[in-house]
C-alpha positions as a LaTeX table, in Angstrom:
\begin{tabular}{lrrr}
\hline
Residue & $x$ (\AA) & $y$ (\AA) & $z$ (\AA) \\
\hline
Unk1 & $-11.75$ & $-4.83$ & $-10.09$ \\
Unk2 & $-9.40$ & $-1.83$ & $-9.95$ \\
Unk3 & $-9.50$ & 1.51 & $-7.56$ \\
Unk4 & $-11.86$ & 3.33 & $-11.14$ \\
Unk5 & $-14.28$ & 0.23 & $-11.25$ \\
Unk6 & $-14.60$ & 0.24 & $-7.05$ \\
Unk7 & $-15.08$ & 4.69 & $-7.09$ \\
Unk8 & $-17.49$ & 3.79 & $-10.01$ \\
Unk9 & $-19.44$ & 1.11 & $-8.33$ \\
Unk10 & $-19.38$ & 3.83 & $-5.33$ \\
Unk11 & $-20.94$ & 6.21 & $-7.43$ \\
Unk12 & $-23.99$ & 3.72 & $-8.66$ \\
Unk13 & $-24.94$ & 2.83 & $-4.92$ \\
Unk14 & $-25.18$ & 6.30 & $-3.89$ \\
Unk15 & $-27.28$ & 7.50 & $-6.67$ \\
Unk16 & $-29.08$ & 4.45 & $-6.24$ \\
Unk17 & $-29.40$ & 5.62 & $-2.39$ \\
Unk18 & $-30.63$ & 9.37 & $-3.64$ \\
Unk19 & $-33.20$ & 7.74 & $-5.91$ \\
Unk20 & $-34.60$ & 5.75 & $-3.22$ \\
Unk21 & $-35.23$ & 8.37 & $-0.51$ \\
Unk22 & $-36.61$ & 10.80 & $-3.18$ \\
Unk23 & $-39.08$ & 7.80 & $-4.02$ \\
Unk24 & $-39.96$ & 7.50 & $-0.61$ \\
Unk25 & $-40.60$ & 11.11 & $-0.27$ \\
Unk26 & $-43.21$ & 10.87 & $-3.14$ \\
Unk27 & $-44.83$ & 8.01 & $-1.54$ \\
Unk28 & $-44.10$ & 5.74 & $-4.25$ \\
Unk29 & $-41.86$ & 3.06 & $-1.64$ \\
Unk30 & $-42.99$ & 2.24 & 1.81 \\
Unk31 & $-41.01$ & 2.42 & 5.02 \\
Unk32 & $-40.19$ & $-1.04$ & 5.13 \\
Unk33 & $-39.09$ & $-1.72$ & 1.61 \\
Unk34 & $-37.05$ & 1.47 & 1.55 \\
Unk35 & $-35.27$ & 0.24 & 5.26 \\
Unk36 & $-34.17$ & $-3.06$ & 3.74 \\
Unk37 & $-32.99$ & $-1.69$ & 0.68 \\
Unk38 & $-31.13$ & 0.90 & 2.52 \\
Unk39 & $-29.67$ & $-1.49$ & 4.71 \\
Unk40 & $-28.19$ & $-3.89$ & 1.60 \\
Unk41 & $-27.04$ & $-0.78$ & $-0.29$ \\
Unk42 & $-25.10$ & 0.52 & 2.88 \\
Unk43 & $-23.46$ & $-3.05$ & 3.32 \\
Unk44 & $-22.83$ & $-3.20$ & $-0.35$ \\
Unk45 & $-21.19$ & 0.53 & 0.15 \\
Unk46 & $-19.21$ & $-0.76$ & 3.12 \\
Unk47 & $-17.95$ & $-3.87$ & 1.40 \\
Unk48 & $-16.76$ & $-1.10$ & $-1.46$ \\
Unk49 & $-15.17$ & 1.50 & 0.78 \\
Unk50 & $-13.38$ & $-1.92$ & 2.68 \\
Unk51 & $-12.04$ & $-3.28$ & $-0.64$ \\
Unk52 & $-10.91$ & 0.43 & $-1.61$ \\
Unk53 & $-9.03$ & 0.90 & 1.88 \\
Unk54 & $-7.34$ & $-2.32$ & 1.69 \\
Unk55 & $-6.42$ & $-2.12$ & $-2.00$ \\
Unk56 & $-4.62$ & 1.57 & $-1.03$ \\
Unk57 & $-3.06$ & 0.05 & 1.74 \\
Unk58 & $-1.60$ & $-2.52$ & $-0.70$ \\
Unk59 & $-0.38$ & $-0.78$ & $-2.99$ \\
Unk60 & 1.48 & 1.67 & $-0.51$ \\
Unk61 & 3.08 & $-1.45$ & 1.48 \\
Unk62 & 4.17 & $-2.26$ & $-2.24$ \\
Unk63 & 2.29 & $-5.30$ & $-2.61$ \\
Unk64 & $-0.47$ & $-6.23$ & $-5.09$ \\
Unk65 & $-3.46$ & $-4.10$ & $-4.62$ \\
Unk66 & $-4.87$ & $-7.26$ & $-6.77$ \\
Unk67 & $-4.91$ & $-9.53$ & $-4.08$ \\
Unk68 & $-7.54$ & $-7.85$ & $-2.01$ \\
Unk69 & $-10.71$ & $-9.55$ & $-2.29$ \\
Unk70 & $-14.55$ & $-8.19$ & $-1.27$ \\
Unk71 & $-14.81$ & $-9.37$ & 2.38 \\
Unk72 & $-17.91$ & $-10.93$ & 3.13 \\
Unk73 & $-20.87$ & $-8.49$ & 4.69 \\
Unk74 & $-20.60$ & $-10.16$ & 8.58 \\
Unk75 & $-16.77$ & $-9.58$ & 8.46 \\
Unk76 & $-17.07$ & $-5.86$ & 7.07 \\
Unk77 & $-20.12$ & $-5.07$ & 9.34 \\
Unk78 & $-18.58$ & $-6.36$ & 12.54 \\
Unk79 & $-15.70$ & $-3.73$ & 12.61 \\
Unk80 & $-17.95$ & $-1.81$ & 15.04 \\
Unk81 & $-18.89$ & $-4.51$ & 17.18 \\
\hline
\end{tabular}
């Protein structure tokens, strides 16, 4: 996956985010199923936003932005903790 494919797959999980809150709004999704898919979609976000970071950072140390892999969600999530 290259730094288009990660800003494109950006893209998709915040529309998807937008499409979700304005269902919600219109009552057609409940609190609780629009909280958990929130919550995956920000992980998923995080895990992108990680990947792009560490590809950048890559590429400007002049190594291969190719060898960055998606980080698993406990690893990404725990930068906080």
């Amino acid at each position: 996956m290259d730094e288009k494919d990660i800003l494109a797959r950006i893209g998709d999980y915040v529309g998807e985010e937008q499409r979700l809150r304005e269902r919600y709004q219109r009552d057609e999704l409940g609190r609780e199923e629009e909280h958990r898919r929130l919550e995956r979609l920000e992980v998923a976000l995080d895990q992108c936003w990680d990947l792009l970071r560490r590809r950048r950072a890559r590429l400007e140390a002049g190594e291969d932005p190719g060898d960055a892999d998606v980080r698993p969600p406990d690893e990404v999530e725990g930068y906080l903790q």
